[in-house]
C-alpha positions as a Markdown table, in Angstrom:
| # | Residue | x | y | z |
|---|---|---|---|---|
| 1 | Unk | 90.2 | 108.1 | 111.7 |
| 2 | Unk | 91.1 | 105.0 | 113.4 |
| 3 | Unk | 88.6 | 101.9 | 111.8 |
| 4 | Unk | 90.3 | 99.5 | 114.2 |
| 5 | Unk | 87.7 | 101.7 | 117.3 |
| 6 | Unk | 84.9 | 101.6 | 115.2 |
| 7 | Unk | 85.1 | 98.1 | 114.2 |
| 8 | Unk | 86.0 | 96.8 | 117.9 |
| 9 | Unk | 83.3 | 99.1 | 119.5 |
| 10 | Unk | 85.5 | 100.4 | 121.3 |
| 11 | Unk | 83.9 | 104.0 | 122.0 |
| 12 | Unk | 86.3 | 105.7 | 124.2 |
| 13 | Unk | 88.9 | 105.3 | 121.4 |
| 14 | Unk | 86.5 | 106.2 | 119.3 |
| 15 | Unk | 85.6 | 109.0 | 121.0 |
| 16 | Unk | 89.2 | 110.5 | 121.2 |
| 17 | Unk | 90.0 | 109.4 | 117.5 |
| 18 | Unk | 86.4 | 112.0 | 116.6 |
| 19 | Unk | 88.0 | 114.5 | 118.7 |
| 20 | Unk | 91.2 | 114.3 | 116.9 |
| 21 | Unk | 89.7 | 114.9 | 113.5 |
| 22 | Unk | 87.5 | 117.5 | 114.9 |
| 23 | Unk | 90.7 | 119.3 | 116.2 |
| 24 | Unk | 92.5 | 118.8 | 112.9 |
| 25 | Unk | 89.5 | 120.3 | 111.0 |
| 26 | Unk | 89.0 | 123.4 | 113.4 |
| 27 | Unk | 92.6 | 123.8 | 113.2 |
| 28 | Unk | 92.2 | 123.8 | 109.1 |
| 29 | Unk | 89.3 | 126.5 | 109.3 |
| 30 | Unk | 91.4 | 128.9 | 111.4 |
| 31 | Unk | 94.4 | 129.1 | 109.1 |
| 32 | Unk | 92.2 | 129.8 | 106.5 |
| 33 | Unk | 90.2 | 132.2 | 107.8 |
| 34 | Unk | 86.9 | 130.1 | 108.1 |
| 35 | Unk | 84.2 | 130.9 | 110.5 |
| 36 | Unk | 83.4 | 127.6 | 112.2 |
| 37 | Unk | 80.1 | 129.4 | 112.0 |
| 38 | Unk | 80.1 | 129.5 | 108.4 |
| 39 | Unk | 80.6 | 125.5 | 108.7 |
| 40 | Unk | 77.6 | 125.1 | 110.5 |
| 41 | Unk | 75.5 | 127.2 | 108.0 |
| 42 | Unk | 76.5 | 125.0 | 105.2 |
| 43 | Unk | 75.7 | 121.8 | 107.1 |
| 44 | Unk | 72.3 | 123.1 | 108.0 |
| 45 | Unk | 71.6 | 124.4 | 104.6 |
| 46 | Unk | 72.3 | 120.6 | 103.3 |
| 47 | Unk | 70.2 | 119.0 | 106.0 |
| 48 | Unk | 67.5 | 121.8 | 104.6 |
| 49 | Unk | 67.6 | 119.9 | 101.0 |
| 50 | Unk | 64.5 | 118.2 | 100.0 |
| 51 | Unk | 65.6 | 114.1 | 99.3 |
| 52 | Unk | 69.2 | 114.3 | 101.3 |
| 53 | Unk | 67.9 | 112.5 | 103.9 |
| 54 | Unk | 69.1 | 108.8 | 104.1 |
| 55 | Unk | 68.4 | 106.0 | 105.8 |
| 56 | Unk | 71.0 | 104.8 | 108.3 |
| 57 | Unk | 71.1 | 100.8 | 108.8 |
| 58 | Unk | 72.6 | 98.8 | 110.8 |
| 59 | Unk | 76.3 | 98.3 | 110.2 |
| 60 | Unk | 78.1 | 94.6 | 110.0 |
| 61 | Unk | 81.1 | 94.5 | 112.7 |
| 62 | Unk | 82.1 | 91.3 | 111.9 |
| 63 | Unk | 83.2 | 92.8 | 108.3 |
């Protein structure tokens, strides 16, 4: 993924640089075989998990 976006806050290139990965990854799944479904069941089963919750914070974009 492109830092460069993130760091200039630029979000349309961010944007297209998430759907790029996303792509990749779906991409990924479907030549091995794996449901995106069975993607989305993993991630909810995670968000499920007592003490996996974190706190998000405000990020430094001058670093």
């Amino acid at each position: 993924m492109n830092n460069i976006a993130a760091k200039n806050g630029d979000n349309d290139e961010l944007m297209n640089e998430i759907n790029d990965l996303l792509y990749h990854v779906m991409v990924l799944c479907a030549n091995q075989g794996l449901d995106w479904s069975d993607v989305e069941r993993v991630l909810d089963e995670r968000n499920e998990k007592i003490g996996n919750l974190k706190k998000f914070h405000e990020v430094d974009k001058n670093t």
